[in-house]
C-alpha positions as CSV (number, residue, x, y, z in Angstrom):
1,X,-4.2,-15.1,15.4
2,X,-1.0,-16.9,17.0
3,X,0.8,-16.0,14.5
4,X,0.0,-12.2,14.4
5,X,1.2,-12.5,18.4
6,X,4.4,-14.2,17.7
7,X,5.3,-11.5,15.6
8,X,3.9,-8.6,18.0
9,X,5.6,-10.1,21.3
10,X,8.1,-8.1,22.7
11,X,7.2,-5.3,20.8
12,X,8.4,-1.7,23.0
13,X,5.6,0.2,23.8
14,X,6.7,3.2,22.3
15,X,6.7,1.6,18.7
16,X,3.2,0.3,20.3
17,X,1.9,4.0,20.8
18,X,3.5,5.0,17.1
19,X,1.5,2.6,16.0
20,X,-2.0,3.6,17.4
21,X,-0.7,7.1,16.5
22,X,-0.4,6.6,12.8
23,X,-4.2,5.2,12.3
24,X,-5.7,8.5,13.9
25,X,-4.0,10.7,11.9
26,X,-4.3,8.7,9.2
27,X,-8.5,9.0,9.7
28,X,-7.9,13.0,10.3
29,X,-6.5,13.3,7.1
30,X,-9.6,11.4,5.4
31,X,-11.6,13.2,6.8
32,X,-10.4,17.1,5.8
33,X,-9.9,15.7,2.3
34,X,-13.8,14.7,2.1
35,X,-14.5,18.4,3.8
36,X,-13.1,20.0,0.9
37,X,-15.2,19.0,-1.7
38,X,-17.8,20.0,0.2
39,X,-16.3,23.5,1.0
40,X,-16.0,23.4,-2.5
41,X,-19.8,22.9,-3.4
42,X,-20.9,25.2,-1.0
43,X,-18.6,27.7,-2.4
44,X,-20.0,27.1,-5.7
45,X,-23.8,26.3,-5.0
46,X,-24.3,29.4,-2.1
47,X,-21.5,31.8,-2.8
48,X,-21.1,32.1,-6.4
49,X,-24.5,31.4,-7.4
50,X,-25.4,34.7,-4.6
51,X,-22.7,36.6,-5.9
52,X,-21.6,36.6,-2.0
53,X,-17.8,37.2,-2.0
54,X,-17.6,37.3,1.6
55,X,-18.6,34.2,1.4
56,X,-16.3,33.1,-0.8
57,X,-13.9,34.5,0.9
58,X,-14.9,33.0,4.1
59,X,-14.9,29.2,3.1
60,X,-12.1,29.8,1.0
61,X,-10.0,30.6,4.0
62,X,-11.8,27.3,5.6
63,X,-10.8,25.3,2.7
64,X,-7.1,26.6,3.2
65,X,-6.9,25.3,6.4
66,X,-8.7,21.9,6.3
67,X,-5.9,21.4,3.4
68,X,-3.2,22.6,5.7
69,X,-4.6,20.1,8.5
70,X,-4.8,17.4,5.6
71,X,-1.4,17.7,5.1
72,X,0.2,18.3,8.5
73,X,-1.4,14.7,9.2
74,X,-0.4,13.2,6.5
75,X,3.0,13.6,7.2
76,X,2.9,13.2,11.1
77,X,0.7,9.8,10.0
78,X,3.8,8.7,7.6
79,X,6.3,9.6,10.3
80,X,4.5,7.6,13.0
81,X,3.6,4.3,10.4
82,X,7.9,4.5,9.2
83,X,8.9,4.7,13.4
84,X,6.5,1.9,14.2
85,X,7.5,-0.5,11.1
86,X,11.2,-0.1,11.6
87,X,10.8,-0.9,15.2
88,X,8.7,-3.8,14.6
89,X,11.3,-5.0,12.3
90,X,14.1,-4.6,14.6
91,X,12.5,-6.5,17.3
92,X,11.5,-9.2,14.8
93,X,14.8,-9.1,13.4
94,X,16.5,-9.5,16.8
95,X,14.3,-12.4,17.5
96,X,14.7,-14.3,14.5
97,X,18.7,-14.1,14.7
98,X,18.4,-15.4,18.7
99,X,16.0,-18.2,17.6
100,X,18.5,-19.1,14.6
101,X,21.4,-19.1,17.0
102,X,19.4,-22.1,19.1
103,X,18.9,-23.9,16.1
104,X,20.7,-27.5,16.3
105,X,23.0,-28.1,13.1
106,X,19.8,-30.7,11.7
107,X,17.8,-28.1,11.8
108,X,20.0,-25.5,10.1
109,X,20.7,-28.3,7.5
110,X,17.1,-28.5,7.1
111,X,16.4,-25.1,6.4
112,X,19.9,-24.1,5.0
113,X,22.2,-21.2,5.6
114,X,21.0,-19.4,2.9
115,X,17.1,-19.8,4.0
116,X,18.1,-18.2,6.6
117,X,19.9,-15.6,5.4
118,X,16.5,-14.8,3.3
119,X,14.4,-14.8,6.4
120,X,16.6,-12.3,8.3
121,X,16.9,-9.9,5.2
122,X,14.1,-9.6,2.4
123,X,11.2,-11.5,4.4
124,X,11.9,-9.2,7.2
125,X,12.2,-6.2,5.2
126,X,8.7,-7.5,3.8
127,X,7.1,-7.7,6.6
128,X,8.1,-4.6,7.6
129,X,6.8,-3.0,4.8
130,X,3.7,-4.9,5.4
131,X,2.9,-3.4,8.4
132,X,3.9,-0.1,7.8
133,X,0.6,-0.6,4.9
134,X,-1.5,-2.1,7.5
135,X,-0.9,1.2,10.4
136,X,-1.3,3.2,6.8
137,X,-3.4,2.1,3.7
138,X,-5.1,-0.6,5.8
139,X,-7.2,2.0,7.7
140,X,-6.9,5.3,5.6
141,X,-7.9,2.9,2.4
142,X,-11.6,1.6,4.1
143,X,-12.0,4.8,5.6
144,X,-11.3,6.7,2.8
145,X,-14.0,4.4,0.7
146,X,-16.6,4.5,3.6
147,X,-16.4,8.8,4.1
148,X,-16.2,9.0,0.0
149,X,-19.4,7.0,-0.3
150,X,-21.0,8.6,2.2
151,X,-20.3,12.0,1.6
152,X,-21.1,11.3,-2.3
153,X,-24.5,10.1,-1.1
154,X,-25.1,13.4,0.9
155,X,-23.8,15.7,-2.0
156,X,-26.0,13.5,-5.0
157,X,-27.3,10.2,-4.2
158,X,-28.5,9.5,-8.2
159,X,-24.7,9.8,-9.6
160,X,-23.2,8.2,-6.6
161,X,-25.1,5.1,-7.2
162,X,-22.4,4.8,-10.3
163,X,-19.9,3.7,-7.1
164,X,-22.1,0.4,-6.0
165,X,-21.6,-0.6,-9.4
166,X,-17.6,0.2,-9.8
167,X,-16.5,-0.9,-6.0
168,X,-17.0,-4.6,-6.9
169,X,-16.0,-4.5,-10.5
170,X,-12.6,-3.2,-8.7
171,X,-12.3,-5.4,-5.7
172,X,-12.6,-8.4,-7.5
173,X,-10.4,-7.7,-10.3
174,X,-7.8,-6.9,-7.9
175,X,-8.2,-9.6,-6.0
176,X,-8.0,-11.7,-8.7
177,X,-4.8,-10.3,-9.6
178,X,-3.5,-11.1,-5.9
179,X,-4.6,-15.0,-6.6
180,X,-2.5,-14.6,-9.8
181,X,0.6,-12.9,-8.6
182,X,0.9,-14.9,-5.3
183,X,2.5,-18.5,-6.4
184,X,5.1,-16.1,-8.8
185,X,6.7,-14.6,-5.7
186,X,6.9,-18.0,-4.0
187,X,8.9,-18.9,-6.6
188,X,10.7,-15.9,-6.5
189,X,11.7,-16.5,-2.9
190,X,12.6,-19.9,-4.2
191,X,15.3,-18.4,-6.3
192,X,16.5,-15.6,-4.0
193,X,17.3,-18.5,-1.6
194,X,19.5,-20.4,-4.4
195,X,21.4,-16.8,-5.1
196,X,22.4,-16.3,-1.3
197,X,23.3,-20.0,-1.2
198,X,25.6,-19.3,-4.7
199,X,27.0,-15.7,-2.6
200,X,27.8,-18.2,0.9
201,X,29.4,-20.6,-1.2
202,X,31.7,-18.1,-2.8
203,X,32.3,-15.9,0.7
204,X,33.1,-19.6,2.7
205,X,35.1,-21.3,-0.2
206,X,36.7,-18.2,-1.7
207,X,40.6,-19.3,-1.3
208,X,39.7,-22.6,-3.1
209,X,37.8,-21.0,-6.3
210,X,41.4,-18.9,-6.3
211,X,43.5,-22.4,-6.0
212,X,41.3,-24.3,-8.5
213,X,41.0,-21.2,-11.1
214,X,37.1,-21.5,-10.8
215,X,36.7,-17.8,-10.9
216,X,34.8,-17.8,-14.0
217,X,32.7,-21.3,-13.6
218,X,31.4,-19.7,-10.0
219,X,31.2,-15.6,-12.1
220,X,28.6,-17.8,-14.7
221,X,26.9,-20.2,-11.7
222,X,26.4,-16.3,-9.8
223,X,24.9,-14.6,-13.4
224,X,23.1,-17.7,-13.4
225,X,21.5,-17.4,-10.6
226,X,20.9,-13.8,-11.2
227,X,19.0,-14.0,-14.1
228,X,16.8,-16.4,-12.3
229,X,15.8,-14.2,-10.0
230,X,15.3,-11.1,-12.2
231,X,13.1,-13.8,-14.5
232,X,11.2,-14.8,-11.9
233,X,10.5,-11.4,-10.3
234,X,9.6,-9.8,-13.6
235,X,7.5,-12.5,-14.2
236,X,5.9,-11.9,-11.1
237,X,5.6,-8.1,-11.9
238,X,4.2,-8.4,-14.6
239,X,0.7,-9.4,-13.2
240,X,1.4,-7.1,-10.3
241,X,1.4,-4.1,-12.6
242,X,-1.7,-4.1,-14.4
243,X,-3.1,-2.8,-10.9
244,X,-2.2,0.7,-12.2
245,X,-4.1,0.6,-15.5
246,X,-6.8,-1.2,-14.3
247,X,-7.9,1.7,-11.8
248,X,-7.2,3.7,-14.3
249,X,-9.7,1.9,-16.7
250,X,-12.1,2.0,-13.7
251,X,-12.1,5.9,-12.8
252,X,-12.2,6.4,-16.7
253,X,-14.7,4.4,-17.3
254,X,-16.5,6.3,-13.8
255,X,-16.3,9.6,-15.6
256,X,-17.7,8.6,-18.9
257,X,-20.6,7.1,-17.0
258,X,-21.3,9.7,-14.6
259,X,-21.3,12.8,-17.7
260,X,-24.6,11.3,-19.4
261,X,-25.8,11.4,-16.3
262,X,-24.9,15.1,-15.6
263,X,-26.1,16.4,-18.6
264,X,-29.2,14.8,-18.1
265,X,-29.6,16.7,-14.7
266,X,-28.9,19.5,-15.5
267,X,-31.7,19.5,-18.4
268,X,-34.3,18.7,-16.0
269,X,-33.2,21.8,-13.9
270,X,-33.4,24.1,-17.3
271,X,-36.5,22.5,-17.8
272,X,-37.8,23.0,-14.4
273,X,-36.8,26.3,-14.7
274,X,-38.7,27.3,-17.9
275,X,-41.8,25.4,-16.6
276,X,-41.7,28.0,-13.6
């Protein structure tokens, strides 16, 4: 909790008021995107099955406009979680270069130039990006889960049982995917800090490398150091990835299980039917 303070302090209030923004709009735009399936059944189950076009047309018109809604925040939500994150960043940015420029010359030794230089840039940037999800995903994802569920339950409460079963199945594969992929980028880090360090050391040094001819020693340490990283982050990658096909494999595998389940339903309406 400190730490989520230290990183918040001296935060404007406008970026402060983007950022409660971004959450509500964010919930407004779950919510007309779980009203349209159910414009959508009524349609179906009331209108068509009456042969009423006026209704049809009627919730049709609805439907149009909870999508226009949908959208409208959507994009005022992204707007809102980009201005917040970009001026969280700043302010963290600016803090972290005024706390570097107090640092002693033991403690810049200890956590070297190049460390540094990592901090300011692509963990910044990181972080940035990480609370741009947490304004966005963070609140649209659980909300998104909870109305889903919910309005599943309403609409058929024997096919959205499937969902108590595929939820956990999900969650813990992805977590486990998050425990995988989390010591990869460490290293990663690792290695991004070496290739700023190689960059410094050319930039600081550069009219000895030109006395000495070590053009192409220090060309071969910087590819060297390149490689690393691009090893290291693929490596990395390669376990974030399989997020993709995994919910893939998981709404697949949703579909196949729900159908049976469909058909069997429907059979007992035909047959309920024929019995009356």
């Amino acid at each position: 909790m400190s730490t989520i303070k230290k990183l918040m302090a001296g935060l404007e209030k406008k970026y402060k008021v983007y950022t409660a923004l971004s959450p509500l709009t964010m919930i407004g735009e779950v919510v007309m995107e779980t009203v349209i399936p159910l414009l959508m059944a009524k349609i179906i189950d009331v209108g068509i099955r009456n042969n009423d076009i006026a209704y049809v047309v009627r919730m049709g018109i609805i439907m149009i406009g909870a999508a226009c809604l949908s959208l409208a925040c959507g994009a005022f939500g992204a707007r809102f979680a980009a201005v917040a994150s970009l001026g969280f960043s700043r302010n963290l940015r600016r803090r972290l270069f005024a706390k570097v420029q107090d640092y002693s010359f033991g403690n810049v030794d200890h956590f070297s130039t190049a460390s540094l230089v990592t901090r300011l840039t692509t963990d910044v940037t990181n972080t940035q990006n990480t609370y741009q999800m947490i304004v966005r995903m963070c609140v649209r994802a659980p909300f998104m889960l909870i109305s889903g569920t919910v309005m599943a339950c309403f609409l058929n409460r024997e096919l959205s049982s499937v969902f108590f079963i595929v939820i956990p199945v999900l969650a813990i594969c992805l977590g486990l995917i998050a425990y995988a992929a989390y010591p990869r980028f460490r290293v990663m880090l690792k290695q991004y800090d070496k290739l700023n360090n190689t960059v410094q050391e050319n930039v600081t040094a550069i009219r000895v490398v030109k006395s000495f001819v070590r053009g192409k020693f220090e060309n071969e340490k910087f590819a060297d150091a390149a490689d690393k990283v691009r090893a290291t982050q693929l490596k990395a990658e390669k376990i974030v990835i399989l997020n993709m096909p995994l919910m893939q494999f998981v709404v697949y595998a949703r579909c196949i299980i729900v159908v049976p389940l469909v058909w069997r339903q429907d059979d007992c309406r035909w047959q309920d039917a024929e019995d009356r």
